[in-house]
C-alpha positions as a Python dict, from the first residue, in 0.01 Angstrom:
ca = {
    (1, 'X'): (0, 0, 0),
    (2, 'X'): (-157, 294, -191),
    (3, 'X'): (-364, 558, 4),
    (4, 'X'): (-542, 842, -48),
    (5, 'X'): (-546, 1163, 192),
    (6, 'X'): (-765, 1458, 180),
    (7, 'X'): (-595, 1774, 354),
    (8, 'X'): (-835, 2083, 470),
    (9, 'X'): (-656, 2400, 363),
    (10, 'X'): (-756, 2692, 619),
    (11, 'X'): (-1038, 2783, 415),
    (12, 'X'): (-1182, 2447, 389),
    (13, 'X'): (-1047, 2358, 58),
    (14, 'X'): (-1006, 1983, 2),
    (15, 'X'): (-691, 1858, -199),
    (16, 'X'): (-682, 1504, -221),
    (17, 'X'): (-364, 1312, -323),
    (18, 'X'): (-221, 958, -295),
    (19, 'X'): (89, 821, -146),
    (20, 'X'): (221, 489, 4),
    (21, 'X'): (139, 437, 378),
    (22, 'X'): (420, 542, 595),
    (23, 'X'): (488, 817, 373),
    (24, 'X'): (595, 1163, 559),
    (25, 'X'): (272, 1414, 528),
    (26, 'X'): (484, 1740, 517),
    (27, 'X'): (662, 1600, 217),
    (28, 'X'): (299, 1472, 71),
    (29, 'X'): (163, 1811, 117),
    (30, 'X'): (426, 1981, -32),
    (31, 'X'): (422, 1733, -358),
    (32, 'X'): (53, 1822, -370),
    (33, 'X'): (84, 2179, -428),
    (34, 'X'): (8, 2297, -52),
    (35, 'X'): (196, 2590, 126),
    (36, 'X'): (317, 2340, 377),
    (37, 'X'): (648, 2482, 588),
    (38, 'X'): (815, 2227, 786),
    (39, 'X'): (1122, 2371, 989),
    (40, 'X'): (1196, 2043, 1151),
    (41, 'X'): (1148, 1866, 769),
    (42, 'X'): (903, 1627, 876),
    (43, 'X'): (1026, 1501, 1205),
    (44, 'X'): (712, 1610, 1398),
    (45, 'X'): (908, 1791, 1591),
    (46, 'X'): (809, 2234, 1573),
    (47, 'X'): (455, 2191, 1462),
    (48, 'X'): (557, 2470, 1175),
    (49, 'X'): (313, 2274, 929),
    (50, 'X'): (73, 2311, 1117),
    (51, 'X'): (-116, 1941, 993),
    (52, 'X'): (-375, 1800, 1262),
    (53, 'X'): (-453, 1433, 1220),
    (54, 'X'): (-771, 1364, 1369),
    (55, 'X'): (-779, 1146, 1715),
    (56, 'X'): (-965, 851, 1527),
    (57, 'X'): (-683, 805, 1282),
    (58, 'X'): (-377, 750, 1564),
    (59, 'X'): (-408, 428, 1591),
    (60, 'X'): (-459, 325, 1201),
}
């Protein structure tokens, strides 16, 4: 299924971009252009890229 996500840069830039649900966001970032550094490549595992998914969106 087709989605589309809206990442906030620092400065409150919006870059919206689609992927497939289940898709990694580092990796989604990254194909969208954003500075997005991921030292454990996507595993949620260092917090490097810094991406914060808001608490209403956990469960979806």
């Amino acid at each position: 299924m087709s989605i589309t996500i809206t990442f906030v840069d620092p400065h409150g830039k919006r870059v919206e971009t689609a992927c497939e649900a289940g898709d990694n966001l580092l990796r989604v970032g990254q194909a969208a252009g954003l500075p997005v550094e991921g030292t454990c490549e996507g595993q949620m595992a260092c917090s490097t890229c810094h991406v914060i998914v808001a608490a209403e969106w956990f469960d979806r």
